[in-house]
N, C-alpha and C positions, 0 to 999 in steps of 0.2 A: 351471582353473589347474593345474600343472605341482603335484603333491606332493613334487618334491625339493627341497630349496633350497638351492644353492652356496653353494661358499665366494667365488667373485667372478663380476662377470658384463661381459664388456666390449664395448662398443659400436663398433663399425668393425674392419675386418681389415687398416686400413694398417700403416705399420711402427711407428708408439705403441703403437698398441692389440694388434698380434699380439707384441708383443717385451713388452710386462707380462703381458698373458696366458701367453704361455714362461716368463717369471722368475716367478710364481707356482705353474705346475705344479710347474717343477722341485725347488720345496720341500714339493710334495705336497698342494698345495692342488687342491680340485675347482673347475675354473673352464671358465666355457663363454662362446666368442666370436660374438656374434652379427654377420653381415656382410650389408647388404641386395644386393651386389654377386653375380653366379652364384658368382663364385670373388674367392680373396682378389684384391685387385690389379687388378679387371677394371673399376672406377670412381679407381681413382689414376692422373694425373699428375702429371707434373714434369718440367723442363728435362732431369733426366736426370742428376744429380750426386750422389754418397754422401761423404763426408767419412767415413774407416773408425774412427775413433778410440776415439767410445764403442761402436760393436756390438762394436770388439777386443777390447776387454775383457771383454764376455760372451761372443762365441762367438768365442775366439782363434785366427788361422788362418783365416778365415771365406771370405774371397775364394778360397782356396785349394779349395772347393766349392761358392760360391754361383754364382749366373751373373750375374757381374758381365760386364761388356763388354770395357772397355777402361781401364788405368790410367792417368788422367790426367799426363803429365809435361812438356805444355806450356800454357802460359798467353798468350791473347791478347786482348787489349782494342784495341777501334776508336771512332773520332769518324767516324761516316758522315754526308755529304752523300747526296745524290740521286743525284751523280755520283763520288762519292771518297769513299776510303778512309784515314782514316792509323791505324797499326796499331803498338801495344805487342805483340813477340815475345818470350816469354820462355820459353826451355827449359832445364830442368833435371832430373836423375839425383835430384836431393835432393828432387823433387815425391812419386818414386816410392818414399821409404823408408817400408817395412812400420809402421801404427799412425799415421803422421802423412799416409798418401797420401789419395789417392782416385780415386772409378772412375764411370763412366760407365755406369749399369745403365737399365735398359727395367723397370719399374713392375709391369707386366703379369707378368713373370716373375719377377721377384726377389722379389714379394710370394706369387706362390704357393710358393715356396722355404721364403720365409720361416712361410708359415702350415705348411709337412708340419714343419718343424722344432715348432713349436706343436705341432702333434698330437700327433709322437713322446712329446715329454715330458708328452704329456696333457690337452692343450686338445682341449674339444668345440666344433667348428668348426661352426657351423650358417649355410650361407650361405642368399643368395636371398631370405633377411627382412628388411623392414626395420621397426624398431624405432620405434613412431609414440606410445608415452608412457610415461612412469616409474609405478613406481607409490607412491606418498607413503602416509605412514601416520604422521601426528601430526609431523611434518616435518621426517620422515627419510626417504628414497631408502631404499627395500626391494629394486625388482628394477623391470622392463621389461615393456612389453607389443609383442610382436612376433608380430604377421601373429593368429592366433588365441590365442593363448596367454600364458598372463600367468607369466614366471620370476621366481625371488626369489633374490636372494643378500644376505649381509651387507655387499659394498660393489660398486658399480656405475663402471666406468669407464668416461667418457664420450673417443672417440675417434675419431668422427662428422666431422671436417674443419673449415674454418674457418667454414663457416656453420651451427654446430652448434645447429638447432634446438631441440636437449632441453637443453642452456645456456641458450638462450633463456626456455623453458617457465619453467626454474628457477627465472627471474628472475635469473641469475648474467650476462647483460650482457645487450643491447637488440641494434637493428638492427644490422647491420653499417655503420658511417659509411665512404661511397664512397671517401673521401681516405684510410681504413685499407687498403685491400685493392685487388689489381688484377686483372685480369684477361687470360688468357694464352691465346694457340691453337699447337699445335702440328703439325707433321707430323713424322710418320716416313718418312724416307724411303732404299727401298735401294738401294744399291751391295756391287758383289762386294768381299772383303775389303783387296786389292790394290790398288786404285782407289784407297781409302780411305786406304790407307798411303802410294800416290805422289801424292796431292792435300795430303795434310797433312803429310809428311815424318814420317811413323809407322811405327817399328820395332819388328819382332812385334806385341807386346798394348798396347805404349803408343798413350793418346789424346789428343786437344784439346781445349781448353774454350777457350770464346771467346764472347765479351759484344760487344754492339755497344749505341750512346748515338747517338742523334740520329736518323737518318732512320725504319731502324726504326719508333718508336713517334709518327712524323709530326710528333717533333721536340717531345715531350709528354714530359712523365717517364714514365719504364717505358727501354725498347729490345729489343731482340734476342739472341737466342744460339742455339749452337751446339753440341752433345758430339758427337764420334764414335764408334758403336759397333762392332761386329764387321764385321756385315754391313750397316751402315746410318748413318745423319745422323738424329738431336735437332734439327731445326728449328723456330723457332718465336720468336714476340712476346712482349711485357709491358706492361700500362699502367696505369696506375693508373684505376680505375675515375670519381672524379672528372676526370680528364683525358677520357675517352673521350665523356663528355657535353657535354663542351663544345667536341670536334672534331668536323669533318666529316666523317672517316673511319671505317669502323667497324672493328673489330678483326684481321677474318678478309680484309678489304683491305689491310692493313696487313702481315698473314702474304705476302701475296699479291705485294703490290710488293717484300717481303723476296727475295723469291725472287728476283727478275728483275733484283734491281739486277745491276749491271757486275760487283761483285768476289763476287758470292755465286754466280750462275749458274753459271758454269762448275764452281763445286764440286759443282754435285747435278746436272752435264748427264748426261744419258740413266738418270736414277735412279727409281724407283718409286715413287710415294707407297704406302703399306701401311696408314698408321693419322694419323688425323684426329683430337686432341681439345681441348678446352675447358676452364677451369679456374677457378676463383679462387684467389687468393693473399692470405699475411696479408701486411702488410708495414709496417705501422706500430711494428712490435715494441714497447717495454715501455707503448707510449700504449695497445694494443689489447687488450692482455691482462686477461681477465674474473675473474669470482670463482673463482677455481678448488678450492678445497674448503667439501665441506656435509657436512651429517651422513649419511653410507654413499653416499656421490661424492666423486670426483676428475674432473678435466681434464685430460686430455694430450694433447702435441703440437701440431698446426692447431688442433685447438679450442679450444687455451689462447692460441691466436696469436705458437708457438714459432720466431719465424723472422727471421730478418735480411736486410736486401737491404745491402749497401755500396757499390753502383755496379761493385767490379771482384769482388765474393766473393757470391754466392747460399748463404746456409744454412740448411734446415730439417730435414734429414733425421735429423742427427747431434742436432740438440734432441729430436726426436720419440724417439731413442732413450735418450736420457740424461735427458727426463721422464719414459718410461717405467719407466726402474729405478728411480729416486727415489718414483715413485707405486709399486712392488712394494715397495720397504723398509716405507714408511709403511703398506701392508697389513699386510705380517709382522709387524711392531711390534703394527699396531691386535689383529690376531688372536690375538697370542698375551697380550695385555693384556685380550682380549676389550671391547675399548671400539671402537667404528666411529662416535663422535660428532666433530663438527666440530673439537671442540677437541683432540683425540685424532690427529685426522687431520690437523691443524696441523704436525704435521712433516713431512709432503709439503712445503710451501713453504718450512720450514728447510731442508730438503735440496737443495730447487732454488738455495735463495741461496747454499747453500755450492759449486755446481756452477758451471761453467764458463755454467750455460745463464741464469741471473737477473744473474751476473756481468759477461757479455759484453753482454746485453739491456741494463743498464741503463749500462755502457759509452759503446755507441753507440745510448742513447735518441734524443738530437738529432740523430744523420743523416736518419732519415727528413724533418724538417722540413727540414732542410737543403737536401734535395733535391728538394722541394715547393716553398720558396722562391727557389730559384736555377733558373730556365728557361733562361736562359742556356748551362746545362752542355747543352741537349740541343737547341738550335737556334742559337744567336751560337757557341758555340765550335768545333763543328764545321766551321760554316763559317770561320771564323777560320782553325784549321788547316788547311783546303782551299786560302783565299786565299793562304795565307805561303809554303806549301808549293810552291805551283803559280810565285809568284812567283821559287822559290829551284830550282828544276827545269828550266823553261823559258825556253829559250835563245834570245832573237829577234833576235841580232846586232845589239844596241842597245847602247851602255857602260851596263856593270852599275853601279850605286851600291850603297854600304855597308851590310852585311847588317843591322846594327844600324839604319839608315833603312828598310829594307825590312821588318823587324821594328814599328818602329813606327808606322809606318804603318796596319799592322793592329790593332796596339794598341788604336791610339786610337780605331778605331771603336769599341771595344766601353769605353774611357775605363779608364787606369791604374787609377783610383780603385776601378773597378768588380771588375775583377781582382785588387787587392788585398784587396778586402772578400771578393770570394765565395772566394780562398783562406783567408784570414785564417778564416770563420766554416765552411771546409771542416775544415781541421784543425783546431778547435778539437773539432767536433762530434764526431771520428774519435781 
């Protein structure tokens, strides 16, 4: 056993765990990050999207030297068929204002960024271990056992992902339930930086974000998307992991017909694939979220199941950072209180509820079902708007009948009734 023993000790080197680690050094606290990954960042994925809001506020200016990619300032949402496309375009100058923007960064790099910021201000970064049990002591969390050696600090933060098995050990939640979480495969794939700009109508550093619902995800809840970065494409699936069991497809065919559809090909022709990865996702937001404080533990970020899906907005990047300062206050408090007991530690979750991050969570608690119970949104309606559209397009030298007939006609396949309900319980959810 290690004879020091810190003032914190934090578990994973993604952006939760290395950004409370950072806010702790900075007040001079001894804290050491343990990462089972070689380097930080070298086991994170993600679609590829940062929401700058909360990291602005601790490192102000930030994008201006992290390596961010590209600033998101168009927004696109699609209803894919097999064979069609119909596509919400939205661009705007107001995506791209400083503190409310966001950017399209590669995981890989922006995490090791993030951990030299870590270091500078004092975190011991110890990668390449991975951390296989707590260590308890009258039942309190003392410190960690990782690879040989057994660390102690006065409080331990766990920020291991969403299948956080030392959450698990704790007994602070159970298995992960399939219908919480989904699972995602990506590729990266490159083009030179100009391609990238004349495919997506991208000027300088601005980029795209783009979600796709229906074919994608073989017409199962989850779907598709899209970021562009400098020199390359964020492509990649989503599905909910109970959908995936009861398709016939499996995930990484699914990435695979993405590719090749009609309106997606042409965007990556003659591009590189460079990196292949796999992922889980939380996605059930405030149903999924576990016990997250014990006596000398916290939970942040994926482990805590800090994340939203809304069907047109992906967010977890911006929770993982805005749990993270909220669980550094609640240290500085405990520490300078000298109390690291559960009840002490309890205003971790005051501070989460007073944040945008328990706020927005319990918001849009009923989306997630929402969109578990409506199948419809990602197989009838797609095709819906493929039918209407294609009717309202093509021209066969026939007399046209009234758009309002041609409308309903497609309607009624899917029955007024049904449209009104699955609006009616979308916006109530949202």
């Amino acid at each position: 056993m290690s004879e020091d023993k810190f003032d914190a000790i934090v578990v994973g080197g993604g952006i939760a765990g290395t950004v409370a680690a950072y806010l702790l050094a900075k007040e001079g606290l001894e804290v050491i990050l343990v990462e089972r990954g070689n380097y930080a960042g070298s086991k994170n994925m993600t679609g590829g999207r940062i929401y700058s809001h909360s990291l602005e506020k601790i490192m102000p200016d930030f994008a201006r030297e992290a390596p961010v990619e590209r600033r998101i300032t168009r927004e696109k949402i699609s209803l894919m068929t097999d064979e069609s496309n119909v596509t919400l375009d939205f661009y705007s100058s107001k995506l791209g204002v400083q503190g409310s923007d966001s950017y399209s960064i590669l995981r890989g790099v922006f995490d090791q960024w993030l951990a030299e910021k870590a270091e500078e201000a004092g975190v011991q970064i110890i990668p390449g271990i991975r951390v296989d049990d707590l260590i308890i002591r009258e039942g309190k969390v003392c410190g960690v056992v990782a690879g040989e050696d057994e660390l102690e600090a006065n409080i331990t933060i766990l920020a291991d992902g969403v299948n956080s098995l030392l959450a698990q050990k704790l007994g602070f939640r159970g298995e992960l339930a399939a219908h919480h979480v989904a699972v995602g495969a990506k590729e990266i794939i490159e083009l030179p930086p100009q391609v990238i700009e004349d495919r997506f109508n991208c000027n300088g550093n601005e980029g795209t974000a783009w979600l796709f619902a229906g074919y994608p995800s073989d017409g199962r809840v989850g779907g598709g998307f899209l970021y562009t970065n400098k020199s390359s494409i964020s492509l990649g699936v989503v599905t909910t992991l109970s959908d995936v069991i009861k398709g016939n497809k499996t995930v990484p065919q699914m990435l695979e017909d993405f590719k090749h559809h009609p309106a997606v090909q042409p965007l990556i022709k003659d591009g590189k694939m460079i990196e292949y990865s796999g992922h889980l996702v939380p996605e059930a937001g405030l149903a999924m979220i576990p016990k997250i404080v014990g006596n000398g533990v916290l939970v942040v970020g994926d482990a805590a199941g800090f994340c939203i899906n809304l069907g047109y907005m992906v967010r977890g990047m911006d929770f993982a950072v805005a749990s993270a300062e909220c669980a550094a206050k609640a240290v500085l408090k405990a520490k300078e209180a000298q109390d690291f007991s559960e009840g002490y530690l309890h205003c971790y979750q005051g501070l989460l509820e007073q944040s945008f991050v328990m706020q927005d969570l319990k918001r849009y608690k009923d989306f997630p079902h929402f969109l578990e119970e409506t199948p419809r949104i990602f197989n009838e309606y797609p095709k819906m708007a493929d039918d209407l559209l294609t009717d309202m397009f093509v021209v066969k030298g026939e007399p046209a009948q009234p758009l309002r007939k041609t409308l309903m006609q497609h309607v009624s396949k899917i029955g007024v009734l049904n449209i009104a309900k699955d609006g009616w319980k979308g916006v109530r959810s949202l």
